[in-house]
Structures are given as C-alpha cells and as structure tokens.
C-alpha positions in Angstrom: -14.5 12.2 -15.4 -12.5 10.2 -18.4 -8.9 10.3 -18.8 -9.1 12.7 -21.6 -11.0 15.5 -19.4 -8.9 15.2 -16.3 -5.6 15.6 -18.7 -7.5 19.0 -19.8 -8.4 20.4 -16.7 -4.5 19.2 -15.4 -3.1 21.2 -18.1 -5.3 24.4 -17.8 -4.9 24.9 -14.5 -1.2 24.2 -14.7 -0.9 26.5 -17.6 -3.4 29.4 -15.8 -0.9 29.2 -12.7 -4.0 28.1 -10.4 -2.0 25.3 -8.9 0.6 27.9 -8.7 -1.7 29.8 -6.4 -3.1 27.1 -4.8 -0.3 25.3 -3.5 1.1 28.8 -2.3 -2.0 29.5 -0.1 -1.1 25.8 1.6 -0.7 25.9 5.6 1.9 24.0 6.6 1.1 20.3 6.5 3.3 16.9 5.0 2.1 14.5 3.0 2.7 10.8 3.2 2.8 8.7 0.1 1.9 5.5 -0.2 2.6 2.9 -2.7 3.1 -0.5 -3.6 5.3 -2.1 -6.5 7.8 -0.5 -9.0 7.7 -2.6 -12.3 8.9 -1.8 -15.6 6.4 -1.6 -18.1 6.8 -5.0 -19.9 6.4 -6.6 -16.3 2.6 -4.9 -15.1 1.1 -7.8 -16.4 2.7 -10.1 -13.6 1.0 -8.3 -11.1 -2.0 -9.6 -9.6 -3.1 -6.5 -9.3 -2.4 -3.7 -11.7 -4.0 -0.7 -8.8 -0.9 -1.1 -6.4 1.7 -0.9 -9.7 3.7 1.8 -10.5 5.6 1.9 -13.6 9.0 2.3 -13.3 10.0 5.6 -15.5 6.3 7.2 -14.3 8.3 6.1 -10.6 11.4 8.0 -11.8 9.9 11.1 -13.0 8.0 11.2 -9.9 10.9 11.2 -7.7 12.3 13.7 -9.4 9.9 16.1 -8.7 10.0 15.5 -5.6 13.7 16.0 -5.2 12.8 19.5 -6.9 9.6 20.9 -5.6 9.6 19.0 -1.9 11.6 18.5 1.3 11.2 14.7 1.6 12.2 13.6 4.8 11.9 10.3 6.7 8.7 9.0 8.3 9.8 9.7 11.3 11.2 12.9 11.1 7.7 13.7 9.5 5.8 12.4 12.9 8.7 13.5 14.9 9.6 17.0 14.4 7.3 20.0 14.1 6.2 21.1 11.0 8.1 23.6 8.9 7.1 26.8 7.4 7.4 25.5 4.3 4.1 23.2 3.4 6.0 20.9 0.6 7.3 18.4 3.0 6.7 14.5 2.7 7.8 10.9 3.2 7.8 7.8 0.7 6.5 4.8 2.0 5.9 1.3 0.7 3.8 -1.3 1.7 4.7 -5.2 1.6 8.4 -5.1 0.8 7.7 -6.4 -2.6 10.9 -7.8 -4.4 10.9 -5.1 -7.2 11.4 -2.4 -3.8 14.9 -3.5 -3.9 15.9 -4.7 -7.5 13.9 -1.8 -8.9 13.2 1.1 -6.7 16.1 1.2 -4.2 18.5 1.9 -7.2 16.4 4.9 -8.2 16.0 6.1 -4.6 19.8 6.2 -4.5 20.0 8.0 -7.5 17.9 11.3 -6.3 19.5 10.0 -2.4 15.6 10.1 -0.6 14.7 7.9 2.1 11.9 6.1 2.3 9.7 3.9 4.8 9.1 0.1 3.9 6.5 -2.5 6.1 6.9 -5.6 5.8 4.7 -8.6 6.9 7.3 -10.5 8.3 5.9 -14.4 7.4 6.6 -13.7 4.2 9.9 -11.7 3.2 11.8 -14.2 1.3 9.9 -16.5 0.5 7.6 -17.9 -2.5 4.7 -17.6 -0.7 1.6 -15.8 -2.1 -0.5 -13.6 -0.1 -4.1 -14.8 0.6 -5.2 -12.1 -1.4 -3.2 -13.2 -4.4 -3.6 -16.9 -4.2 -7.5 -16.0 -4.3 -6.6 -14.1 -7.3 -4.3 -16.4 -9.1 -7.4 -19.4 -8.3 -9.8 -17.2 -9.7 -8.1 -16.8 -13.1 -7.5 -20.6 -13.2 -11.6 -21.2 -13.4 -12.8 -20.3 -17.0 -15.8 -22.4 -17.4 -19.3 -21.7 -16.4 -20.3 -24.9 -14.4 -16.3 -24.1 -13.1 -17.5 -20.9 -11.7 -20.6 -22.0 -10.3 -19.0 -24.5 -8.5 -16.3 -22.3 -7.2 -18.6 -19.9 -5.9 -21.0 -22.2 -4.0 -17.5 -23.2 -2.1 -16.8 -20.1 -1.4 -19.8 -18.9 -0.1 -20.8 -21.5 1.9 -16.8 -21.7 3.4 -17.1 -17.8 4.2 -21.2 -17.7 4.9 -23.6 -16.5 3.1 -24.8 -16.9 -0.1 -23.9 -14.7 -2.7 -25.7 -15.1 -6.7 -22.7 -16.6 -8.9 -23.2 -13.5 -11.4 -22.7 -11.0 -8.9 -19.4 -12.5 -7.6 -16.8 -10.5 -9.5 -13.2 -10.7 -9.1 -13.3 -7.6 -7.0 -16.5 -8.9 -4.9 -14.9 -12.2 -4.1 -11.7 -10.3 -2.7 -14.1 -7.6 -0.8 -15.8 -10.8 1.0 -12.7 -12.5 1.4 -10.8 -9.6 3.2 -13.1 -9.3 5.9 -12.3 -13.3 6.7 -10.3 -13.8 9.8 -7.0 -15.2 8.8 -7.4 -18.7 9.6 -10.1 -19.3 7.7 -8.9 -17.7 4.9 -6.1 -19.9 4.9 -8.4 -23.3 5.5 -10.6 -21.4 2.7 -7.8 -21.2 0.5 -6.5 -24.7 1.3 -10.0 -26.4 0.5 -10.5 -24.3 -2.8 -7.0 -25.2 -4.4 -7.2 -29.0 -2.8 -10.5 -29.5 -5.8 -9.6 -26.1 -8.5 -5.6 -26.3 -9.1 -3.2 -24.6 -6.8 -1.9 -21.1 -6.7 1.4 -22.1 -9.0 4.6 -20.4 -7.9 6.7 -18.4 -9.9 9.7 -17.5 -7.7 10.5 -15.1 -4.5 8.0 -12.1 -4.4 9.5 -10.2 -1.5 12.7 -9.1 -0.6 15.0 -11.4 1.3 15.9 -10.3 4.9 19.9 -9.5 3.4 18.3 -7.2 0.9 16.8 -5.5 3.7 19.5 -5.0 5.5 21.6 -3.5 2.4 18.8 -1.0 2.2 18.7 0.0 5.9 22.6 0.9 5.1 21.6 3.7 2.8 18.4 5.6 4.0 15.9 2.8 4.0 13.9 2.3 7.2 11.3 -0.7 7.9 8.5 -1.0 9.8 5.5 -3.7 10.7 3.2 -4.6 8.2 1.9 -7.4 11.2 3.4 -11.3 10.6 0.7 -12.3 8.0 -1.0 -9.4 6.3 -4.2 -9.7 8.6 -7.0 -7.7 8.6 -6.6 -6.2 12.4 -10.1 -5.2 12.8 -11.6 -8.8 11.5 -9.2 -10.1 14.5 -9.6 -11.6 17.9 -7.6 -9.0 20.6 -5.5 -12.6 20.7 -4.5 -12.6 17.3 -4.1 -8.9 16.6 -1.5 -8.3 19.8 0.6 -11.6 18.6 0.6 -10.0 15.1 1.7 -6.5 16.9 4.2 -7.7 19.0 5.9 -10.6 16.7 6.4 -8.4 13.8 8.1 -6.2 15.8 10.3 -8.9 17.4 11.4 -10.5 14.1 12.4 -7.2 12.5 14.6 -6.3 15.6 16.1 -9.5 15.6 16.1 -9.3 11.7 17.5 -5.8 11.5 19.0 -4.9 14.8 16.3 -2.3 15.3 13.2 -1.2 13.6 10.8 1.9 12.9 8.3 2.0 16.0 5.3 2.1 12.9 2.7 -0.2 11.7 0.6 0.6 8.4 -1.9 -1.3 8.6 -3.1 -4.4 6.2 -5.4 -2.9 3.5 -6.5 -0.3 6.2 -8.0 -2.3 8.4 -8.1 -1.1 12.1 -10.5 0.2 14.7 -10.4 1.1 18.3 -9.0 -2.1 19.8 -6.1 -2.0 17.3 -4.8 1.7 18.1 -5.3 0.7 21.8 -3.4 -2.3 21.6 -0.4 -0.7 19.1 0.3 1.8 21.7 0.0 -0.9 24.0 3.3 -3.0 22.6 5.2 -0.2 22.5 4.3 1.8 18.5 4.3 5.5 18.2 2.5 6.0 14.9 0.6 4.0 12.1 0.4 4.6 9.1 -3.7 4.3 7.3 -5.3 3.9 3.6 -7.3 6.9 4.2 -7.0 9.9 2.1 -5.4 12.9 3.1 -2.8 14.9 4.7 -0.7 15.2 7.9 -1.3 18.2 10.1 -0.6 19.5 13.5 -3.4 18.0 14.8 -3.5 14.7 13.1 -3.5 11.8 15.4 -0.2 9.6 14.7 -1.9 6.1 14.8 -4.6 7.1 12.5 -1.8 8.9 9.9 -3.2 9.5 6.1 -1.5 8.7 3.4 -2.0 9.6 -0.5 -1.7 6.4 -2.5 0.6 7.0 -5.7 0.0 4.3 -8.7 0.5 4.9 -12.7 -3.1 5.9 -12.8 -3.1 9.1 -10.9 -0.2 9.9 -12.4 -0.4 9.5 -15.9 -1.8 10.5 -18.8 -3.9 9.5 -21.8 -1.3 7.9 -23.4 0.1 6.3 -19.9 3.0 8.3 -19.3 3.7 10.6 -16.7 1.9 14.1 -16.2 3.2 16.7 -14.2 -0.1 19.1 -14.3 -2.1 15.3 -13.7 0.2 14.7 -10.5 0.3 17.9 -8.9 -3.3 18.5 -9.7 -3.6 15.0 -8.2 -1.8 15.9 -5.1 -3.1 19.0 -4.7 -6.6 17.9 -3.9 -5.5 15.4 -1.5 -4.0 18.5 0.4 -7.0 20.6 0.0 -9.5 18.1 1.3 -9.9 15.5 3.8 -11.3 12.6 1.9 -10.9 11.9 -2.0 -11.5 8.1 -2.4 -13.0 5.4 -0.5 -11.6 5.2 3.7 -11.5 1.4 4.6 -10.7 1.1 8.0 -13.0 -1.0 9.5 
C-alpha cells in the first residue's frame, strides 16, 4: 500500500472513531518504542542510513502525544511493576547513543519531562569511530565505476565466502551478508577493502561522550548495554558473546556509577546461547527488533519493541500524522508480528 492510501485509510478510521474503539477494547499491555537518531530535517542526508532517522519536529509532535494520550514510564518500571488497568503505558528507548540523543533529543525529552532508555556500545561513545555497518556504507558510496564495483564485489565475496553475481549485490545485500560476519572478520574485511578503495573518511564524534551521559542520567535518562562493539551475538563464539555481555556492563558501571541491568541487542541478533548467557552475567531483561507488544506473559529477555522512524509516522507530504501514528501503533498492539523478526 502507497503513501497516499495508507494516509486515507489513517484518516477514515480516525475520523469514523474506529481507532477510538479499538484502542478502547485494548487489554492491558505496554509498548516499547524503539528508535534511533533525532536529526533536523536539513541534516537526514548525513545519515548513513535514512530507516533509523527520525526527524526532529515529527520527534517533537510525537512526544507530545505521548505526554497526552500515554503513561510513559521507564523501562524498568515497565518490566518491573505489573501492569496497569490502563493499556496506554510505554517506554522510549534508543539504540547506539548517537550524538544527536543528546544535542537534539535530550532537550525535547526535558521539555515534555519523559524518561527514556539509551544502549550504548561502549567501544565507541566518544569517539570518531564508524560502525562496521557504516564504514561498509560510506566504502560503498565511494565506488562509482563499473570495473570499481566488480572489483569491490569479488573482494568481498571471496573475504566473507561465497560468491555472490556483482548485479545482485545491492547496498542493502552487501550489508545483509556482511551482518551475519563475525566481528573480526568484519573488521580485517573492512581493513583490507579500505587499504585498496579509499578509507571510510571521518567527519567528527558520532556518539555521545561519556560526560554527556552522565548529564543525562541526572535528569531521567537511564543506559543500558548495547554489547562493547555492536556484534551480532548469534554470529558469535560463546567466548566472544559473554566478554561482550559482561565488559559492557563493567564499563558503564565504572562509566556511570551504575547501570540499567538490560541489553538490546545489535540489529536483533540473539538466540538461545545469548539469553542463557545474559541471565548468566547477571541481566534481567533485553530488549529485541521484533515487532510487538509487552504483555503479562512476555518473556523479559525476548522483549518487543515497535520501531518509530519519520516513515511510519508521516505523511504524504513528510510531516507528521496523528491518524498515520496511532493507526501505526495500533496494529502493532493488535498483532504479534507486523515487519520482518531478525533474530537469528
């Protein structure tokens, strides 16, 4: 369904007082949001990737009708206490402590006073470092040349294994290959690849800086583990994933005087070994990428989230729609599953 007709069928059944009826008939049950960056419109282009952007005025109308129409409470009051009669409770969470969290979102969470949950992969909060995923990213829009992209994808392929056709190796196939790398292979990957097509360039700090953090933590702001390096678990060695557990945790305790006991994990990525060995080091809940809602039922290490960008929020002519959002929100209430679960 286009933009146009989901706008259409947002405002109808706004306007018909379905919504109205549907969110009434709601048992009890919280929702956790999930999101990424907060950027103002003129800086979405600076993104690697536009999917995990939120713009900020969409961000502050958003908030605002959550401060109206919701109990938001903090993640751990949601996993903690039992739920209320009242089915409109939720918690804000943010993944990869981003820069623009505090220069850009904090401010506006002050504003409306609503806590909210931020993981951070600890390696990287204040520094210049890229991601794997975005220094992929930033090589493949260096290479603009056929024989260039031939070449790069031969590389690839043959550092990662397999072979994969050079036409079929979209942006968004090379990063669905390289997710599922362990990470030191990525990062040899990565080293080889800019070493003969142009490094990854730098353009400043990306995160927040571990002073930033604590100014946040002062005024409603908890943080939790995001692991050290942004790892896939599940593509791990038991090793590697306990170290990334368990030294996460360490730094933001010695970082922050003490932590959230919660881990969302890296693009999703968990399976059995990694909910054994969270609970292992001591975690009480983690947070997922699958769709959904938190009931009494729901098992805290595999917690849904609903994922909150300027797309699902928006309208035709990008700005934000209240009949889109709570139509939005609504259906990831109503049912289980609504995009793709990556968790394995």
């Amino acid at each position: 369904m286009n933009t146009a007709a989901k706008d259409w069928l947002s405002r109808f059944l706004d306007r018909s007082g379905v919504l109205r009826f549907l969110e009434r008939r709601q048992t009890p049950q919280a929702a956790i949001f999930a999101l990424h960056r907060i950027l103002p419109a003129d800086e979405v282009a600076q993104s690697y990737n536009r999917e995990i952007v939120l713009e900020k005025e969409c961000f502050r109308a958003f908030l605002q009708w959550l401060a109206n129409e919701w109990t938001v409470v903090s993640l751990e009051q949601l996993w903690e206490d039992p739920l209320p009669a009242s089915s409109r409770v939720c918690a804000l969470t943010f993944d990869d402590g981003w820069e623009d969290n505090y220069r850009i979102a904090f401010p506006l969470l002050q504003e409306v006073r609503l806590p909210a949950t931020i993981f951070l992969p600890t390696a990287y909060i204040g520094t210049n470092n890229y991601m794997p995923e975005e220094r992929l990213a930033r090589l493949l829009a260096r290479i603009d040349t056929a024989g260039e992209q031939s070449l790069f994808a031969e590389r690839f392929t043959d550092a990662v294994g397999g072979a994969v056709s050079p036409e079929l190796l979209s942006a968004g196939r090379y990063q669905s290959i390289f997710k599922k790398v362990p990470l030191q292979l990525k990062i040899r990957v990565l080293g080889m690849l800019e070493q003969q097509f142009g490094g990854s360039g730098n353009n400043g700090r990306h995160t927040i800086t571990w002073d930033e953090a604590r100014r946040m933590r002062a005024h409603g702001i908890s943080f939790g583990s995001h692991t050290v390096n942004h790892c896939l678990l599940a593509c791990e060695h038991e090793n590697t994933i306990a170290n990334e557990l368990q030294t996460s945790r360490q730094v933001l305790r010695q970082q922050l005087g003490d932590a959230l006991d919660a881990l969302a994990y890296p693009n999703g990525s968990y399976d059995s070994r990694v909910v054994r060995l969270a609970a292992e080091c001591g975690l009480k809940a983690c947070v997922t990428t699958e769709y959904g809602v938190v009931r009494a039922d729901t098992d805290r290490f595999r917690l849904p989230r609903i994922p909150i960008d300027t797309a699902v929020l928006s309208d035709e002519a990008s700005q934000f729609s209240l009949a889109r959002t709570r139509t939005y929100v609504l259906r990831a209430s109503r049912f289980r599953k609504i995009g793709p679960e990556i968790h394995s």
